[in-house]
N, C-alpha and C positions, 0 to 999 in steps of 0.2 A: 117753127124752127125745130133743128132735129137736132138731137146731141151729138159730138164730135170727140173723136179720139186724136191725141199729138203721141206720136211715138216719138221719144229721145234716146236718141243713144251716142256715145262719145265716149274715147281712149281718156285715161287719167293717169297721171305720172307716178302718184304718190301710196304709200301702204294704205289698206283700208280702214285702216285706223284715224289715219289722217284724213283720209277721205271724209270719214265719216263726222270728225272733227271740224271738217270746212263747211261740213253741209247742212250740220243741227243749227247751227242758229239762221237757219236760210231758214228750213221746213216751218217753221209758224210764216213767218211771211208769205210760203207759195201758197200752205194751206188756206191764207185769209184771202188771196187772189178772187175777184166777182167771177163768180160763174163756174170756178174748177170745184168740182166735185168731191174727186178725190183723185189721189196719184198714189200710185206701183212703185215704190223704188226697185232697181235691178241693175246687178252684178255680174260678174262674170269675174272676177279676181284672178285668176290665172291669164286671161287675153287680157286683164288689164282695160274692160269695159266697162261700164257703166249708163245710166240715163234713166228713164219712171215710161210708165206709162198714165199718161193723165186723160179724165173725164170733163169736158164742158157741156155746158149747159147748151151752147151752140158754137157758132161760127165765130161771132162777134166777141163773146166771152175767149174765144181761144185766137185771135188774131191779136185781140188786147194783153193777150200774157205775153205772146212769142216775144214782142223785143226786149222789155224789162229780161227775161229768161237770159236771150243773148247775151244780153249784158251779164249776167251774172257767169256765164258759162265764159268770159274772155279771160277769167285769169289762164294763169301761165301754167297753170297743172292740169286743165283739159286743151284736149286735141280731136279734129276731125270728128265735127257735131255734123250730126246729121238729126235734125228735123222732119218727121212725115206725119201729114193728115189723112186721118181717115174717117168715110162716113160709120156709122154701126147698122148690121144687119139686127134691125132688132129684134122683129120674129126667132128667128135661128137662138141668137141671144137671150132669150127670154128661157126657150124652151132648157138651155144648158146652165142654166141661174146665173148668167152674167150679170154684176151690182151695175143694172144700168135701171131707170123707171120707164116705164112705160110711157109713151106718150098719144095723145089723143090723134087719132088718125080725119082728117076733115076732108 
């Protein structure tokens, strides 16, 4: 199995303060998620953006986070989530020091 990228991204109502206020006590819990890696938080405060870019382990580890996620993305202070997978190039990756590991090629 080959590791997997979830790009998020989603509109947010409120100052970044608050923001960031509704979302610290979330990050231990996405952190201890099976299989996520690691995750990107990202901004955009002027468009009023936000979302992470997160690392799996695979497919299975990243199909098993998405609904819990939803679920957390339904309050009333996000809007227009957009969710995408992607596979990773990892040669390319490798060479430009992307924190991705290596995997055994069979």
């Amino acid at each position: 199995m080959s590791q997997k990228i979830l790009q998020v991204n989603f509109k947010f109502s409120v100052s970044k303060a608050e923001y960031e206020q509704v979302c610290l006590p979330e990050a231990p819990n996405l952190a201890a998620a099976p299989g996520l890696r690691w995750k990107v938080w990202i901004m955009n405060e002027v468009e009023r953006e936000a979302g992470g870019i997160y690392l799996f382990d695979d497919e299975t580890s990243l199909q098993s986070f998405v609904e819990p996620l939803k679920a957390m993305l339904d309050a009333p202070i996000f809007s227009d989530i957009r969710m995408t997978t992607f596979d990773i190039l990892e040669a390319l990756t490798l060479i430009t020091r992307g924190p991705i590991q290596e995997t055994a090629q069979i």
